[in-house]
C-alpha positions, 0 to 999 in steps of 0.5 A, spaced: 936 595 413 939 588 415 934 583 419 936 582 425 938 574 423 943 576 417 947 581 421 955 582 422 959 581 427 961 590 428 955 592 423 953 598 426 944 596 426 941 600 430 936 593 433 931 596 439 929 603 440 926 607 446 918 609 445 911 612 447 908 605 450 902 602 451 903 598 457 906 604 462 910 610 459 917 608 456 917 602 452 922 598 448 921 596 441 924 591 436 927 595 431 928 590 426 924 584 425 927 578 430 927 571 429 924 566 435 931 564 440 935 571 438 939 573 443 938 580 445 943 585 449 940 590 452 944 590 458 951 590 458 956 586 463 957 593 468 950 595 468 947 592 475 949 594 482 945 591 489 943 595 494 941 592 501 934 595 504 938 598 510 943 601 505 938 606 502 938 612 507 933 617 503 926 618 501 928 619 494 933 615 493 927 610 496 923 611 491 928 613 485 930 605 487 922 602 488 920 605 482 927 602 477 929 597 482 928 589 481 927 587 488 931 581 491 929 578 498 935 583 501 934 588 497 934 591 490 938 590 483 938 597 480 942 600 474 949 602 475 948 609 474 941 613 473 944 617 467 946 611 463 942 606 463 941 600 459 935 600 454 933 593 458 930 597 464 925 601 460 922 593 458 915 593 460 911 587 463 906 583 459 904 576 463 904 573 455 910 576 454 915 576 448 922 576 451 924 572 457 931 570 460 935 564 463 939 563 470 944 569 468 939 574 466 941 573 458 935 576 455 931 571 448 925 572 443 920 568 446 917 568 439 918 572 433 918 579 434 915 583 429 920 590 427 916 597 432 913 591 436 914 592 444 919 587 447 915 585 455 918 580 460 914 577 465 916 582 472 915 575 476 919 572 473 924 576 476 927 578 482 923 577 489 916 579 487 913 577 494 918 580 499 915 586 502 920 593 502 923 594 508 923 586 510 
């Protein structure tokens, strides 16, 4: 299997996978070994939508939304559609993670990643982690 430093452009490599977490249910995880400062896709351009707290009108919807969203002061980022959702919202968090993103959400290895080790983000790094629902 190619390392994820010497892949080419169109190679068909398989880089993250879905898997039983240890931190909270689902988790991602390094399906090659990644070197410190690679980019990592794991959303695509299309894959976030807003939704403004006055927007949302059911319960179900409220807590498909609490649970998946990213919080924002208004409102909440939240996947295009539900059945399709990237890999990158299943990250979990970590307070010492191993990922991390710049301004325009671009997600980078923090360090090396070790192949079948799970990727975390710092959740207060994103979004509005202090504005209560509803406000």
């Amino acid at each position: 299997m190619a390392s994820f430093a010497t892949r080419k452009k169109g190679e068909r490599t398989i880089y993250f996978v879905l898997g039983q977490s240890f931190i909270q249910g689902v988790g991602v995880f390094a399906a090659l070994d990644i070197p410190a400062g690679s980019f990592l896709g794991l959303f695509d351009n299309e894959d976030a939508d807003f939704i403004k707290f006055s927007d949302i009108e059911y319960e179900e919807e409220k807590a498909l939304i609490e649970k998946y969203g990213v919080r924002d002061e208004d409102g909440f980022w939240v996947p295009h559609d539900f059945h399709k959702m990237c890999i990158g919202w299943y990250l979990n968090h970590s307070d010492t993670p191993n990922i991390y993103h710049d301004e325009q959400y671009n997600y980078f290895a923090q360090r090396d990643i070790n192949a079948g080790e799970e990727l975390t983000v710092d959740y207060k790094t994103l979004g509005e982690e202090s504005v209560p629902y509803g406000n």
